[in-house]
C-alpha positions as CSV (number, residue, x, y, z in Angstrom):
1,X,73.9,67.6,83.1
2,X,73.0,71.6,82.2
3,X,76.8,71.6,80.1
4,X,77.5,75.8,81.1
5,X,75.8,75.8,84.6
6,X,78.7,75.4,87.4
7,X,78.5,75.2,91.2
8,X,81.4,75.8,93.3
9,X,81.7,75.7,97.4
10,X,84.1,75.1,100.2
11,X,85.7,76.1,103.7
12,X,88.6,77.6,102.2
13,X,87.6,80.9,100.2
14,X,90.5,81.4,98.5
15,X,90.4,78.3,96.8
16,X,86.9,78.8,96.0
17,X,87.7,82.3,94.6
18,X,90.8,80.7,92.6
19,X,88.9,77.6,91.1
20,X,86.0,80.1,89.7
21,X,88.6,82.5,88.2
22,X,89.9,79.3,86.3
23,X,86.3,78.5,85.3
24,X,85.7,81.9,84.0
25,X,88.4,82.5,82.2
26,X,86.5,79.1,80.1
27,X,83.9,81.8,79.2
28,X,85.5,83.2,76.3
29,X,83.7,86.4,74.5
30,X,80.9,86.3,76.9
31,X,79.7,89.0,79.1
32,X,79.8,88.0,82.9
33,X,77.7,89.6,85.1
34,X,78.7,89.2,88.3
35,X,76.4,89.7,91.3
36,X,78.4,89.8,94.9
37,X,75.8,88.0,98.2
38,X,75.9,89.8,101.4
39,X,72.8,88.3,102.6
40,X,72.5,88.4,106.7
41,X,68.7,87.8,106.8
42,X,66.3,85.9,104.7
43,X,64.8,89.2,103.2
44,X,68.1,90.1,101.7
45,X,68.7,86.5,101.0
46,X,65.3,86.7,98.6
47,X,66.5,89.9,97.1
48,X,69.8,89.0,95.7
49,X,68.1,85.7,94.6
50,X,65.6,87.8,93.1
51,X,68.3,89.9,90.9
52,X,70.0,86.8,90.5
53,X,66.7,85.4,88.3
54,X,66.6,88.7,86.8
55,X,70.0,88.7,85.6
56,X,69.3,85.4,83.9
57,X,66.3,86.6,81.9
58,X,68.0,89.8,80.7
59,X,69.6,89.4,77.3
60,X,73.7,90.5,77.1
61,X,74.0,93.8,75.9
62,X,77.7,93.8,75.1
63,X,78.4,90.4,73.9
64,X,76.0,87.6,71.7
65,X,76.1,85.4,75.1
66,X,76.6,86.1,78.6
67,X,77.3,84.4,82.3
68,X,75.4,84.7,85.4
69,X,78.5,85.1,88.3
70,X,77.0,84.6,91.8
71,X,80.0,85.4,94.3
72,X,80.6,84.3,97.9
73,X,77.5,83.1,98.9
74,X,77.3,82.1,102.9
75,X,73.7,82.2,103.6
76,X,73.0,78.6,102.1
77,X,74.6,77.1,105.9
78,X,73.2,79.1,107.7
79,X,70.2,77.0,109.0
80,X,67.6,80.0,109.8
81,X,68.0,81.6,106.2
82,X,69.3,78.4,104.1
83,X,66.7,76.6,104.6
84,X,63.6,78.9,105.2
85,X,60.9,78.3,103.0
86,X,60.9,82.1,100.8
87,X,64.6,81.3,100.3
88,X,63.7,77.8,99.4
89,X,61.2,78.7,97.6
90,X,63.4,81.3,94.9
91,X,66.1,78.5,95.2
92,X,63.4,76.4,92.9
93,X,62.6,79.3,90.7
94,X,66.3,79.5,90.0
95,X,66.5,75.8,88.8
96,X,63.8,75.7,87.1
97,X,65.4,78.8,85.0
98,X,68.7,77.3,84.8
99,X,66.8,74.3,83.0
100,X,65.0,76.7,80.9
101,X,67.8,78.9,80.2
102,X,70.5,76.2,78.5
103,X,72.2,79.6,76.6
104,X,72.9,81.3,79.6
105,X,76.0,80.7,81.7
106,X,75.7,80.6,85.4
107,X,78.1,80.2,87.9
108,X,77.9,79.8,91.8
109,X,80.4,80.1,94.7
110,X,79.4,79.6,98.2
111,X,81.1,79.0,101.1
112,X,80.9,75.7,103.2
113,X,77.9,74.2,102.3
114,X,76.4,70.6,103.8
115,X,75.9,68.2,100.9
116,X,72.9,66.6,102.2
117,X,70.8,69.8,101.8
118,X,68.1,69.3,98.7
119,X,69.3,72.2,97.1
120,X,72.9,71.6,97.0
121,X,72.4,68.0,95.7
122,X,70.7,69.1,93.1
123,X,73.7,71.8,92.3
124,X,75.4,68.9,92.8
125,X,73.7,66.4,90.4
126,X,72.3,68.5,87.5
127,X,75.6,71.0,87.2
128,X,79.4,71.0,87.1
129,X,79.5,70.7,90.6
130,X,82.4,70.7,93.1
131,X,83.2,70.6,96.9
132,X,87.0,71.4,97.2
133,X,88.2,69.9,100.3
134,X,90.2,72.2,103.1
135,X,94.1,72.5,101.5
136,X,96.5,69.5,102.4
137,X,100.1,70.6,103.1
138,X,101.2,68.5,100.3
139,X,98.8,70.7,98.2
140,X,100.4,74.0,99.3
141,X,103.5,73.0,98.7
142,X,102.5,72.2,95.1
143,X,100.7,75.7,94.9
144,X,103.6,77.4,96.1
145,X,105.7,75.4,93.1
146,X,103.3,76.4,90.5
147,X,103.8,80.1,91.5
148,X,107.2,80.7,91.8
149,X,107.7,78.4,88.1
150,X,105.3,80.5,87.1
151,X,107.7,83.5,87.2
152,X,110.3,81.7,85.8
153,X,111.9,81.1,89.2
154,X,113.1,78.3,91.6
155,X,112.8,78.0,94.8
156,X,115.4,75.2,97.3
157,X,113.6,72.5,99.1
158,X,114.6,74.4,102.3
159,X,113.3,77.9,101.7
160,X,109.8,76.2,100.9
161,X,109.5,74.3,104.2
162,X,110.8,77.3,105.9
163,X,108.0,79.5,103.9
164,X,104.9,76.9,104.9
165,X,106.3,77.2,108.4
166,X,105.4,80.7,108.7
167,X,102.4,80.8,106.2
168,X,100.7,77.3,107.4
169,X,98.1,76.1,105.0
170,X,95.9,79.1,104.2
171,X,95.4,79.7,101.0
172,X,94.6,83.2,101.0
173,X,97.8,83.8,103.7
174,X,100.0,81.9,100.8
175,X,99.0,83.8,98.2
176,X,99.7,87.1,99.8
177,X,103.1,86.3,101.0
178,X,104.5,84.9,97.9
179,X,103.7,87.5,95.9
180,X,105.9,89.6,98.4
181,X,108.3,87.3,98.2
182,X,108.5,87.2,94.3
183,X,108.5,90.5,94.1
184,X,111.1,91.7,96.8
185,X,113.2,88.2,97.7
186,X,113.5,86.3,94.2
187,X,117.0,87.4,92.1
188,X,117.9,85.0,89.4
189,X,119.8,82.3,91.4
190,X,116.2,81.7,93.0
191,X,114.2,81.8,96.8
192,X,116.7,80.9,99.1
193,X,116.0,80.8,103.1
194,X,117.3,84.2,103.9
195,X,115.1,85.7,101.1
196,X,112.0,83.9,103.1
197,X,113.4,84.9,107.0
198,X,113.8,88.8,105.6
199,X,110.3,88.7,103.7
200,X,107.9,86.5,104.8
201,X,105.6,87.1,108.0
202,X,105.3,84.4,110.4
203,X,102.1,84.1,111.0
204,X,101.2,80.7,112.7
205,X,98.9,81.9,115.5
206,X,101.0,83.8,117.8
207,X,98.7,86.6,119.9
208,X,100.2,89.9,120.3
209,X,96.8,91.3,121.7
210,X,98.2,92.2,125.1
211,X,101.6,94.2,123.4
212,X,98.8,96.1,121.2
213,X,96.8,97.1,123.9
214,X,99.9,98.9,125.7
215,X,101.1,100.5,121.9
216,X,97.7,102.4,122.0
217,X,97.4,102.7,125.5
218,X,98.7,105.9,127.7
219,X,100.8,104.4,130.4
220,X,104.7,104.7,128.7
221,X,106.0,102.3,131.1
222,X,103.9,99.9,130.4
223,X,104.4,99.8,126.9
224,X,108.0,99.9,127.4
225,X,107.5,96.4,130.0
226,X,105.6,95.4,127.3
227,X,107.6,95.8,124.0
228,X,110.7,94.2,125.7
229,X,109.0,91.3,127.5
230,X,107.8,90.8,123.4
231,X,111.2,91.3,122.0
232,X,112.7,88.8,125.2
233,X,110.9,85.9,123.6
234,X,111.1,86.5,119.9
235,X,113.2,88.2,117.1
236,X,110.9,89.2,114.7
237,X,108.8,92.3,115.3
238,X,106.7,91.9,111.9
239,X,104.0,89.9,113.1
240,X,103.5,92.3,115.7
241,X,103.4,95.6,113.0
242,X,100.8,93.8,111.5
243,X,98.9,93.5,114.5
244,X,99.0,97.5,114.7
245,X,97.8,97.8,111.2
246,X,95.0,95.9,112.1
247,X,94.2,97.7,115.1
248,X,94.5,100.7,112.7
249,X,91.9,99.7,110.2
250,X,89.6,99.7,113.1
251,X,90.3,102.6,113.8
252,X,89.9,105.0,111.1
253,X,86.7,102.9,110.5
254,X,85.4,104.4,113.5
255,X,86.9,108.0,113.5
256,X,85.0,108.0,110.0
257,X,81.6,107.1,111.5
258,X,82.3,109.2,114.4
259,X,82.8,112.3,112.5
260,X,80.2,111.5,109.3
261,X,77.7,109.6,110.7
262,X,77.8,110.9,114.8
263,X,78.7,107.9,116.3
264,X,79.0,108.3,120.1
265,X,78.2,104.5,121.3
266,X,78.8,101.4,120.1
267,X,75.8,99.3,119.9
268,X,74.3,96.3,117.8
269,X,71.2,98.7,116.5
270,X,73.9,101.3,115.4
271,X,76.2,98.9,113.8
272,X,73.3,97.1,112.1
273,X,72.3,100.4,110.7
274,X,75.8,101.8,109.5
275,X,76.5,97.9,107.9
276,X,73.1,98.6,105.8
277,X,74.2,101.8,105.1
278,X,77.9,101.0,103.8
279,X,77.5,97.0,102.7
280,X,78.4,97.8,99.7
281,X,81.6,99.2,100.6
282,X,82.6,95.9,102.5
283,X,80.5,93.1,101.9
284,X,81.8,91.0,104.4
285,X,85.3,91.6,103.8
286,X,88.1,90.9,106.8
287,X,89.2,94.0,108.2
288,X,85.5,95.1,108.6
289,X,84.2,96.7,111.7
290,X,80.5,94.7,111.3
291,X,82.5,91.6,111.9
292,X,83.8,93.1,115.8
293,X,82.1,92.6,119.2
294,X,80.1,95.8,120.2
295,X,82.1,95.9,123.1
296,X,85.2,96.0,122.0
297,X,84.3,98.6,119.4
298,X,83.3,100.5,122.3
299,X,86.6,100.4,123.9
300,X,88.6,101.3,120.7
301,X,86.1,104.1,119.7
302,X,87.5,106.0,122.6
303,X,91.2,105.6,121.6
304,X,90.2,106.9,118.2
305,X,88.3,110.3,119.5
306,X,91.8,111.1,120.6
307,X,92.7,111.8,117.0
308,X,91.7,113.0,114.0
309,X,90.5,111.0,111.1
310,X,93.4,112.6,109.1
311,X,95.9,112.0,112.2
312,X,94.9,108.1,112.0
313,X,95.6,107.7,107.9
314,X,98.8,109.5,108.2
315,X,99.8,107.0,110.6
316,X,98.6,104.0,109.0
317,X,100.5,105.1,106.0
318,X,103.6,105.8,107.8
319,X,103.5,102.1,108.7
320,X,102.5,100.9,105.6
321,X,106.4,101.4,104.7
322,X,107.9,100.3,108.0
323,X,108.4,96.4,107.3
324,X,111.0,97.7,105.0
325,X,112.5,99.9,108.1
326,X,112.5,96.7,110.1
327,X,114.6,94.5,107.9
328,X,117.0,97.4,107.6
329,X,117.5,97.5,111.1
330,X,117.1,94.3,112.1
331,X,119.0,94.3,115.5
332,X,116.9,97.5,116.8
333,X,113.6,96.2,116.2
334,X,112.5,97.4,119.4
335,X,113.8,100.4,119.4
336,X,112.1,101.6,116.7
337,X,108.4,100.4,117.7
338,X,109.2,102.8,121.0
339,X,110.2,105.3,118.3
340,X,106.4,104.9,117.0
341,X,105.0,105.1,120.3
342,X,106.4,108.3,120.8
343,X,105.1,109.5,117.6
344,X,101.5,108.1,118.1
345,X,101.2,109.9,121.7
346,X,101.7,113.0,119.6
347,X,98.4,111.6,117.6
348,X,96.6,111.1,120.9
349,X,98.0,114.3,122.6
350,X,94.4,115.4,123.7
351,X,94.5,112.5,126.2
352,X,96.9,114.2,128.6
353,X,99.1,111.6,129.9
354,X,102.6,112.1,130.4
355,X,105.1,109.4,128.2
356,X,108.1,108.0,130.2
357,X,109.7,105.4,128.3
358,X,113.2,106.6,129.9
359,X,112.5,106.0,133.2
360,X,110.6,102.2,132.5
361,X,113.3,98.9,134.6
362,X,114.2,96.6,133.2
363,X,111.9,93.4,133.0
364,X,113.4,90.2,134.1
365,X,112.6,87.1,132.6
């Protein structure tokens, strides 16, 4: 067993991410160089192996010892580039150095990974290796424990199954809306189910494609249909603001290339080409326009001529503050997404078409 060589993998990324923070922090006084994969083909799947080997063979500048971090890596199940034979090759010119190498540190975390493959059993077999199972709800609520305690806070046996209602068992979705809720819901007599119903985002799968499409759409009534048929079948309009932050991020993505790098159509050549061009900006990160259908790109490129790259951040950033809005005003939710409407046709006022909200009937259910 190679006692500081560690290899990490699973489905759930977060938990990947949070077991190799822990194993890290093990490191003490030791430089970690950290080296993020990106790899989409097996030529840039040899390249970062390459630096990868490098990295091991060059002595710490800033410390007597250092760590090798290789993060997120996703090409090792992808059959074309996993297991080609120039990838497979450098796979065996990096064991062979993390047997030759016993000072040097090295870490791996890769994403879902079949166990059967030669080169993860030998991960497996010859380092501290791990596959963390896909979280268990019993292991969420456990996580979700640890956190608030953590704070020096409670939280009632109701507010928690009320919380893993809306999160499910993501990981990453947890994390995000706890710390929310710790910082905005928690007062000293602890997380109670109000503070999780005025916080926390449900976010078990609902689709609000359809009510998106009208917000950044031209036809008034339509949206106005739209909004109340949304609001006739649920309370909450949260999920459905961050739908249109989402939407947003695409966006100004695009305005950006439109107006920096001249793009006029939306194909997989010119998105290949702009991903090589910006990777390191995103490296495979959600949110990221390489990770869309060319098609649909195409479609929201046009929505976002009709602005200006500035008009599209000030309006994300507006947003940005509007949960708060909505919990103020809970009982006119809908009111005030027609209220942004209005204000985004001002965005899009090149396109022409007349707004009439006032004049949309009433939709029966």
């Amino acid at each position: 067993m190679l006692e500081s060589k560690f290899f990490i993998a699973g489905n759930d990324c977060f938990s990947v991410r949070k077991r190799s923070d822990a194993i890290l922090q093990s490191f003490q006084g030791v430089e970690i160089e950290t080296i993020d994969s990106d790899a989409d083909s097996i030529s840039e799947a040899v390249q970062e192996l390459r630096r990868v080997c490098e990295a091991l063979r060059t002595v710490s500048l800033f410390a007597e010892k250092k760590c090798v971090y290789y993060r997120d890596v996703s090409f090792l199940s992808d059959a074309s580039i996993g297991r080609s034979e120039e990838v497979l090759s450098w796979m065996d010119e990096l064991q062979s150095l993390l047997e030759k190498l016993p000072e040097v540190g090295y870490l791996m975390a890769a994403r879902s990974v079949d166990g059967r493959q030669r080169v993860i059993k030998w991960f497996l077999e010859n380092c501290h290796g791990e596959i963390l199972e896909a979280p268990k709800s019993v292991g969420c609520e456990q996580y979700v424990r640890d956190g608030v305690k953590g704070e020096g806070k409670k939280i009632s046996a109701e507010a928690l199954s009320k919380f893993l209602g809306r999160t499910g068992n993501d990981l990453a979705i947890i994390g995000g809306e706890l710390d929310k809720l710790l910082l905005h819901g928690a007062d000293e007599s602890g997380i109670e189910v109000r503070d999780v119903e005025e916080i926390v985002v449900d976010l078990r799968g609902d689709d609000f494609f359809e009510t998106v499409e009208l917000f950044f759409g031209d036809d008034g009534e339509a949206f106005a249909r739209g909004i109340r048929r949304y609001f006739l079948y649920r309370e909450e309009g949260r999920p459905l603001l961050a739908a249109l932050q989402n939407r947003l991020r695409l966006l100004i993505q695009l305005r950006y290339l439109h107006e920096n790098d001249g793009l006029e159509n939306v194909t997989k050549i010119a998105l290949e080409r702009l991903k090589e061009k910006y990777a390191a900006l995103y490296r495979g990160e959600v949110g990221s326009i390489f990770t869309q259908n060319p098609w649909y790109l195409g479609k929201l490129l046009a929505i976002a001529k009709k602005g200006s790259l500035g008009d599209w951040i000030d309006f994300q950033s507006k947003l940005l503050g509007a949960i708060v809005t909505l919990s103020e005003h809970y009982g006119r939710q809908q009111l005030l997404f027609e209220e942004w409407y209005f204000q985004l046709r001002m965005v899009m006022a090149s396109s022409g078409t007349p707004v009439i909200l006032s004049k949309a009937k009433p939709v029966n259910a």
